[in-house]
N, C-alpha and C positions, 0 to 999 in steps of 0.2 A: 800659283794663283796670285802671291802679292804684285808682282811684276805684272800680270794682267791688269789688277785693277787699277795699279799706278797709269799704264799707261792710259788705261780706257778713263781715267779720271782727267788726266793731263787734254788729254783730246777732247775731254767734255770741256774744262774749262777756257780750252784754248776756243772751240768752237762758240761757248758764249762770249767771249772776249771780244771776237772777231763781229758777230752779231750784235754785240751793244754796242761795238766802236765803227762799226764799218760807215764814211760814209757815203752819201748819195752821190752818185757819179754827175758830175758838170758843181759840185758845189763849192762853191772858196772860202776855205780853211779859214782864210785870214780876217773872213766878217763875224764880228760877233754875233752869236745868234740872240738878238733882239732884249730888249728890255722886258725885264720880272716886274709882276706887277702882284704888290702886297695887300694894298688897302681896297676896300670897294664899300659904299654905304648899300645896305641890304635890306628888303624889307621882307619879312621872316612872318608865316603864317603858319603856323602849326596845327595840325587838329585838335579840336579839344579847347586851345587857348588863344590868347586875345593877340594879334596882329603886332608885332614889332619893328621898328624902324628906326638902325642903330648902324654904325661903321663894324665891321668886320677884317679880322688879319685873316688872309689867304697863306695855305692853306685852311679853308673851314669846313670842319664832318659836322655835318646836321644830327650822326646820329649822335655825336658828343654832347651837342647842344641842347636837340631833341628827343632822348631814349624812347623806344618802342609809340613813336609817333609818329607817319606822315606830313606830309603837306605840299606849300606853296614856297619861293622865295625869288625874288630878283632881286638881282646884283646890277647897282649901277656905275661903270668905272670910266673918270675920263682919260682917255689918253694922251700922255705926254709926247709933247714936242722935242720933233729931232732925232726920235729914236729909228726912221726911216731914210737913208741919204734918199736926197732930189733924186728921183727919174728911176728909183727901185719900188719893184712892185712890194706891196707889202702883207702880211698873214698876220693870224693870233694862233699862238698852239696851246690849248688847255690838257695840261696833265691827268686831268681829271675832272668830269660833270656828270651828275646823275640828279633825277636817274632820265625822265626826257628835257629836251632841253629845244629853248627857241633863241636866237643868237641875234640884237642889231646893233648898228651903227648907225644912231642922228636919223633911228626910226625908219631906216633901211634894214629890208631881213634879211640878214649874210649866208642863216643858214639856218637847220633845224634837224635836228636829231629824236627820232621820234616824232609821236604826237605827246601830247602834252595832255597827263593825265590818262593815259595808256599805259598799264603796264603791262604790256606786252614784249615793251621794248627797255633797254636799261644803257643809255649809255654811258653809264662809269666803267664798264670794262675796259676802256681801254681811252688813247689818248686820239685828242679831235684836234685835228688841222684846220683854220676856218682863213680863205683866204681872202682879203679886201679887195673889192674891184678898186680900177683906176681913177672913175669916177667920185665914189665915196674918197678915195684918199689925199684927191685934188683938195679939197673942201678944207680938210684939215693942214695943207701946205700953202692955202691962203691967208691962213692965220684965226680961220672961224674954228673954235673951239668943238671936239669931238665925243661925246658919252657912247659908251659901250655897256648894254643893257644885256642881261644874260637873265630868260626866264629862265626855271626849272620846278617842274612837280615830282614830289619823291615819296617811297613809298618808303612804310614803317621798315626798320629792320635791314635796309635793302645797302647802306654805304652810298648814300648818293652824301651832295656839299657841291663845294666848288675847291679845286687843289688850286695849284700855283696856274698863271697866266704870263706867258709871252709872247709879246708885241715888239716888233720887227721886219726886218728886208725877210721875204718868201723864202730867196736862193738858202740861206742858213738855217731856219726855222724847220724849212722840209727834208734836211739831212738831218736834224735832231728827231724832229718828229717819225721819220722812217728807223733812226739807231733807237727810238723807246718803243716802236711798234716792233720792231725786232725783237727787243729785248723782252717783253711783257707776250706776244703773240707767239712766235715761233719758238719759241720755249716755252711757252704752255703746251703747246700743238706736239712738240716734241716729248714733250712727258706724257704725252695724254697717250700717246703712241706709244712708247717703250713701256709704257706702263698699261697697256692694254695688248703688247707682245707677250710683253713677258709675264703678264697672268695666265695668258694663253697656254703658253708654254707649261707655265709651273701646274694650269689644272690637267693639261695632258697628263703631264706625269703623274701628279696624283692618283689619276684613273687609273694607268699601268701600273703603278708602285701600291697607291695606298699611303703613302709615305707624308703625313701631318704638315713635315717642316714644306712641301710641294702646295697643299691644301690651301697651308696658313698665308703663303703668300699669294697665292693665285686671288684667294677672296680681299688684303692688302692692296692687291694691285686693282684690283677693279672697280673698288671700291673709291681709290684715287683718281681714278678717272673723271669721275663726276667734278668734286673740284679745281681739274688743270681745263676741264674744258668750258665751266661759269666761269673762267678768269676772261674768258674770249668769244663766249656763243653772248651776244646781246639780245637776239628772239627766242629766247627758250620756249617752246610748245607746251610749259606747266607753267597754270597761270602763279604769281608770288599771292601768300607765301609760304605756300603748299612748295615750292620750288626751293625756294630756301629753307625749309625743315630737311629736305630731301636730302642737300648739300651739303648739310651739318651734321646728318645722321652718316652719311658716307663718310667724312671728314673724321668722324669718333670712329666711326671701326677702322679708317685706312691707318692713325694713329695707333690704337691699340692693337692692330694686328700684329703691326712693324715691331711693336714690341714683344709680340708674343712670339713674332717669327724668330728675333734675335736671340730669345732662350733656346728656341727648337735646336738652330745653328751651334748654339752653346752645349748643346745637351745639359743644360742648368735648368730643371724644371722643378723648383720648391712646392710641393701643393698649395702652400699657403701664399704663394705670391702667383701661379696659374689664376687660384678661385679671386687673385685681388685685381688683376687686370680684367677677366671677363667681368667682376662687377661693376669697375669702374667703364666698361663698356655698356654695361646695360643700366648704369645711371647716367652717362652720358646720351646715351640717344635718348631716355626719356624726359631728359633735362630739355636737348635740343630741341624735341619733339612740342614740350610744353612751351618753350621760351615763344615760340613762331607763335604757338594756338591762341597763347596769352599775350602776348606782344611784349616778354618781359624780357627784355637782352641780357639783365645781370643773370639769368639763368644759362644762359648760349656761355656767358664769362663762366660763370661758376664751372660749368663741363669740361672747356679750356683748362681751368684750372686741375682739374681731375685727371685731364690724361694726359698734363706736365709732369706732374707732379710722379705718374706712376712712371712713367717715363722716366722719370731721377730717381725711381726707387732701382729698376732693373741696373741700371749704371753699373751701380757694386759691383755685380755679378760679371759685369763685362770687365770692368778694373782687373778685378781677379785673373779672369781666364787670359787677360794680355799681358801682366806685370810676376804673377804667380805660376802659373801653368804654363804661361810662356807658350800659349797658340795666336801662331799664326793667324789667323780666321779673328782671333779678340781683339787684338791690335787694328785691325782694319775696322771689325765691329766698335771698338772703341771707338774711335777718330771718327767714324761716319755719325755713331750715337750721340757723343759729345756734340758738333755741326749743329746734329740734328734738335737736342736740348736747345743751346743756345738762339739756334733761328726760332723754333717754339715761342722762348721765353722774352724774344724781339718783338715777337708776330703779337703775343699775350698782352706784353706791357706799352709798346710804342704804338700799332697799329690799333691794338684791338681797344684798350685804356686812354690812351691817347697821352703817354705820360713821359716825363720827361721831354717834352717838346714834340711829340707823338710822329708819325711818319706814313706816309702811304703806301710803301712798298715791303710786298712780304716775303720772305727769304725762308718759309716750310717747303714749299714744291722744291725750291733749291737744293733743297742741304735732303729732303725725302730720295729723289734721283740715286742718290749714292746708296744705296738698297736693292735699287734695282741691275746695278752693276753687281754688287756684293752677289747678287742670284746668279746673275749672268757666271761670274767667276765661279762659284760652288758649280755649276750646273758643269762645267767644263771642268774642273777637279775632278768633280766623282763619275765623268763619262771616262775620264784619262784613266784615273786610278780602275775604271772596272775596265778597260781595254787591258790595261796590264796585268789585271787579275784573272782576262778569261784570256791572255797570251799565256803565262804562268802555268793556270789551269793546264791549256792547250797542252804545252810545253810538259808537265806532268805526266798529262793523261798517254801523251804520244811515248813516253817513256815506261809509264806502266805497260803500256802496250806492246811495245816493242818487246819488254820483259814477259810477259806473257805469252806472246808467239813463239820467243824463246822456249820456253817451258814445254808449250804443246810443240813445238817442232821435237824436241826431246820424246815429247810422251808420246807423239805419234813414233817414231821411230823406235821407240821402246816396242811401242805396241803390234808394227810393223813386224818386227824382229820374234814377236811372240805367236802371231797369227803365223809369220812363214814357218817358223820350227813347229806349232802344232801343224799346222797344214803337213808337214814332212811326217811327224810321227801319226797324225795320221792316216795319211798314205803307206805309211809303213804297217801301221798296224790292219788296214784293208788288204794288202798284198798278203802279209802273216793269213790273215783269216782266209783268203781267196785260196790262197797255197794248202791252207788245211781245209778246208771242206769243198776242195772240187779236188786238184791233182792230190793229195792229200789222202782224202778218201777213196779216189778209185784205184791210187798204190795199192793201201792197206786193202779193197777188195780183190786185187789182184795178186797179194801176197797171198792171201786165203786159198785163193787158186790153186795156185804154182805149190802151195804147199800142200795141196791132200796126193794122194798116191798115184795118179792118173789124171793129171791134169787136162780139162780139153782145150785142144787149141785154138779152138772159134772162141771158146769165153777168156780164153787167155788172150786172144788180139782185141777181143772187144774191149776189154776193162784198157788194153792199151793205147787204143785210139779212142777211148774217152780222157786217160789221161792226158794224151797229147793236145786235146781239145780243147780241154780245162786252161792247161797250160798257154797255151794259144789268147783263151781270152782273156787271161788275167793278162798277157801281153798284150793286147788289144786296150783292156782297161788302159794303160800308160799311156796312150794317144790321144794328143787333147782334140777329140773329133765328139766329144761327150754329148756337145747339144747340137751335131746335124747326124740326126737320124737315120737319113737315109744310108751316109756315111757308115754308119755303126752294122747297120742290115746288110747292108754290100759285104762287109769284112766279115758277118759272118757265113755270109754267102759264098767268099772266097774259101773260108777256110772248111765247109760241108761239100761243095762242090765236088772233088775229089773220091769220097765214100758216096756220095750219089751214083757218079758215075760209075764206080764200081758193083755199087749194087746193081746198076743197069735201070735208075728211077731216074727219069727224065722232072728237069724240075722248071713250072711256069713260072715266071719272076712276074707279076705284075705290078710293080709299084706306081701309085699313081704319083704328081705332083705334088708335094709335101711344102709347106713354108716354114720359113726359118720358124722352131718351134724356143719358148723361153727355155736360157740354158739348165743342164738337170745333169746329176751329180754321177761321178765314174763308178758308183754303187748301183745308181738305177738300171744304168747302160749293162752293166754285167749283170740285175736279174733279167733285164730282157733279156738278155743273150739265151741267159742260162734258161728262162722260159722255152723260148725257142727252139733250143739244144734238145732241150727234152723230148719235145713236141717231134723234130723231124727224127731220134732215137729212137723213141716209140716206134714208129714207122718204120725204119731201118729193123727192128731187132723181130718187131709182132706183125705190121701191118700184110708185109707181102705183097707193097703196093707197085705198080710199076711207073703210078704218075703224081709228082706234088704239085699242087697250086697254090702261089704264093701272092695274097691279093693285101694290098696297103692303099688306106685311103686316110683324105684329110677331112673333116667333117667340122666346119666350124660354127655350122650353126646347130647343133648340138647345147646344150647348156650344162655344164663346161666345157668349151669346143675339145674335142679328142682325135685320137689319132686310132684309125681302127684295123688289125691288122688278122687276117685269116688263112689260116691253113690247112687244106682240104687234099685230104688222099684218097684212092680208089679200091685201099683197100678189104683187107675181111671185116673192117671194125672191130667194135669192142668186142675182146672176147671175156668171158670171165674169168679164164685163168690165161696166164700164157704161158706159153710152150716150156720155160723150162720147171713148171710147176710152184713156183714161187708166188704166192698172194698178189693178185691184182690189189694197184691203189697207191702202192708209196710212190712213184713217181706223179702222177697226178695230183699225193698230195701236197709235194714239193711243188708242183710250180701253181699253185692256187696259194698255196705259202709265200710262195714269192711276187705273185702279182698282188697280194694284200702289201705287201711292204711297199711296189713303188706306187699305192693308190689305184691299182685296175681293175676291171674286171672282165674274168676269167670264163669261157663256155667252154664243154666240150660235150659234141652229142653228134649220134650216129648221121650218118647221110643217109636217105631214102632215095633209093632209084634202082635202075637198073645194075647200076656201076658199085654201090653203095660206099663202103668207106669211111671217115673218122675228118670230122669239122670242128676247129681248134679254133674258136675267136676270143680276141684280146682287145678289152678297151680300154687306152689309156689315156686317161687326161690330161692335157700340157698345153697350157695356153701359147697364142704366138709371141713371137720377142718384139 
């Protein structure tokens, strides 16, 4: 940041240098520009008192002469001889007249600035070029003597007088006069600007941040504004000296802010020196405030004095944080503070006093500027420093990151590894259980058989092609055909097919179009089976049917759509016992057993007709995938 400011100060000074020296293009170096003119006899009318008419030394401030009073005065000067070579046109450049002004020569008007007794208009802002025609100057190179008469009416409070006057060749005159319009105009204009940016700027931020030290300069800077642009607006739209209370009240706070901003900058915030700048701010503007209403200047001084003085109180605090603390930021804050004391304490005693030979030109907007850098440079610090801190961050957080993906690619993998092994055991333990309560159980029924003393052989092949059956569909469970249905129905179709044909039962297949149904678990698939199994069993062992109908349909508009599937024989129906005398009802209650498990629901009820026979439906619900 110090390397910013250096340079951005080097270029500021280089840039005024070049604007207070630069000069007017066609003009020759080597001509003096014109004769200074010191003495003038004046006749001085002040409001209030009696009429005077006395020699005067140029420069003269009326309001030195006249505190918080108005009036009248003309200046009458004659012009020396020679100070024009033969056959050059010639000019007057007044550094300074206010506040309007009427301009002759030998009772010729040259010129007029303003009306006179208008104040609307002020022209002591700035410096007046008044050029002599060739007429008027003949007159005075015949040897006939020339007086140069300068009215002016001036308002109380306002800096009107008359500064220094010079008379001379035009060509030299208008290259000075354009290097002081430079120097006094375009550096006003330029601060009025950077300092109406860079408030801009610092209250943007403010509003995002919230952030005081943004606040405190934004209202510093705008406040300064008012004063760099009375150096240069001559019609101000607020009549004086409503205009001027205005300018002095903005002048106290643009002062007192700067210093309140340079603690903020410091993080140096004493409460007893915060509560001593805001008072000495709110005695200053009502100081300001009264001096204009009552027309008492030494009150405008008094104020002056107030917010120098707090101003050499913060000082300390900057000494400190540059020579002590050893920041960067003080050391620059010092040097611009110091400037800035100094041009104050110039502007206080020379300008405003008028003391030690007093002066017209004031050097606060000067040395104030280097503030407005000082912002400029913080504001690119802490945009750098918080780039680096969300690179940093960035750079951090990408790193926690990365370690965290790390971890979950672990715990997935873990977990991976824990779902496949329980998945296997339990598959293992489905197979276990399938193995024991189908093939399993119609073993051990078939051992019972084989083992009484006369075993019969229809009930000994039957217990054996259930077991094979069994067996069959636990093999069938293993095939990942789980969630197409119709898949699962075929294969058991494949494997009854065979004892159909052998019973000589002719079987209708009507399945309709089914849609992929969502997928459902190698458990579901083997109760249907095993519902099923039952169902055409029955048939085979009791029915005595010689025809099955196998009807599957898809029913989606259903709520919850289902899948419906029926099985219809022709034969004796229910009987209440069957044939080998064993209690009707435990197979029936097995497979209502098991269509509760996979969510179905379970019919079975006689056929009525000619044909009669046994109507098996199953409604199972399974959404599409």
């Amino acid at each position: 940041m110090r390397r910013l400011l250096v340079a951005t100060a080097l270029s500021l000074l280089g840039l005024l240098a070049f604007i207070g020296h630069a000069p007017a293009a066609g003009a020759d170096a080597a001509m003096p520009a014109g004769i200074e003119l010191r003495f003038s006899e004046a006749t001085l009318s002040p409001d209030g008192l009696p009429t005077q008419v006395r020699p005067v030394q140029l420069p003269f401030r009326w309001d030195h002469a006249f505190p918080g009073r108005g009036g009248k005065a003309s200046y009458r000067i004659e012009l020396p001889e020679g100070a024009v070579p033969a056959g050059w046109p010639s000019a007057l450049l007044l550094s300074g007249v206010g506040n309007q002004v009427a301009i002759s020569l030998d009772g010729v008007r040259l010129a007029s600035f303003g009306t006179l007794g208008d104040s609307g208009y002020d022209a002591a802002k700035g410096t007046q070029l008044v050029l002599v025609p060739a007429s008027v100057a003949a007159l005075h190179r015949s040897g006939q003597p020339q007086q140069l008469v300068i009215e002016t009416t001036l308002q109380r409070q306002r800096g009107g007088g008359l500064a220094s006057i010079r008379y001379g060749a035009e060509a030299p005159l208008t290259a000075l006069y354009r290097s002081q319009q430079n120097w006094r105009h375009t550096s006003a204009i330029v601060y009025a600007v950077s300092l109406l940016l860079m408030g801009g700027l610092a209250g943007g931020l403010w509003l995002r941040q919230r952030d005081a030290l943004y606040g405190c300069f934004a209202l510093a800077a705008l406040s300064g504004v008012a004063r760099n642009l009375d150096r240069v607006w001559p019609e101000v739209p607020v009549p004086w000296p409503l205009w001027g209370a205005v300018v002095a009240v903005c002048y106290a706070c643009h002062i007192a802010l700067i210093a309140r901003f340079v603690l903020l900058v410091l993080n140096r915030n004493p409460p007893w020196l915060v509560r001593a700048i805001y008072a000495a701010l709110a005695v200053s503007v009502a100081l300001a405030c009264a001096s204009f209403a009552l027309a008492r200047p030494v009150l405008w001084t008094s104020s002056l004095v107030i917010l120098q003085l707090t101003s050499i109180v913060c000082l300390p605090y900057v000494i400190h944080g540059a020579l002590v603390a050893r920041r960067r930021i003080a050391g620059v804050l010092m040097a611009a503070g110091t400037l800035a004391i100094l041009a104050g304490a110039h502007d206080l005693l020379l300008v405003r006093m008028g003391l030690f030979g007093g002066a017209n030109y004031t050097l606060t907007p000067h040395a104030m500027f280097f503030f407005v850098m000082i912002l400029a440079g913080l504001v690119v610090e802490r945009y750098s420093r918080t780039v680096a801190d969300y690179s940093a961050l960035n750079a951090n957080l990408a790193a926690r990151v990365a370690e965290r993906e790390e971890q979950l690619r672990g715990a997935f993998e873990t977990v991976r590894q824990q779902q496949q092994e329980q998945a296997v055991l339990l598959e293992r333990q489905r197979i276990m259980r399938e193995i024991h309560d189908g093939v399993g159980s119609q073993l051990v029924g078939l051992l019972n058989v084989v083992t009484q003393p006369a075993p019969d052989r229809r009930v000994v092949e039957e217990h054996v092609k259930l077991a094979l059956d069994e067996m069959r569909m636990a093999v069938d469970s293993l095939q990942p055909t789980q969630d197409d249905l119709p898949t699962v129905l075929a294969t058991l179709r494949y494997r009854l097919q065979p004892r159909l044909d052998a019973a000589g039962i002719a079987l209708v297949w009507n399945v309709a179009v089914i849609p992929p149904v969502a997928p459902f678990a190698a458990q579901a698939a083997m109760q249907l089976q095993r519902i099923l199994l039952e169902a055409f069993t029955n048939v085979l062992k009791h029915a005595g049917a010689t025809r099955i109908v196998m009807q599957v349909s898809w029913h989606g508009d259903e709520t919850p759509p289902l899948v419906r599937i029926v099985l219809t024989d022709n034969g004796r129906g229910l009987p209440a016992t069957p044939d080998d005398g064993r209690p009707m009802g435990h197979g029936i209650a097995n497979m209502r057993s098991r269509a509760q498990a996979i969510g179905a629901r379970l019919e079975i009820e006689a056929v009525e007709g000619p044909e009669g026979g046994t109507r098996v439906r199953l409604d199972w619900p399974c959404g599409p995938a």
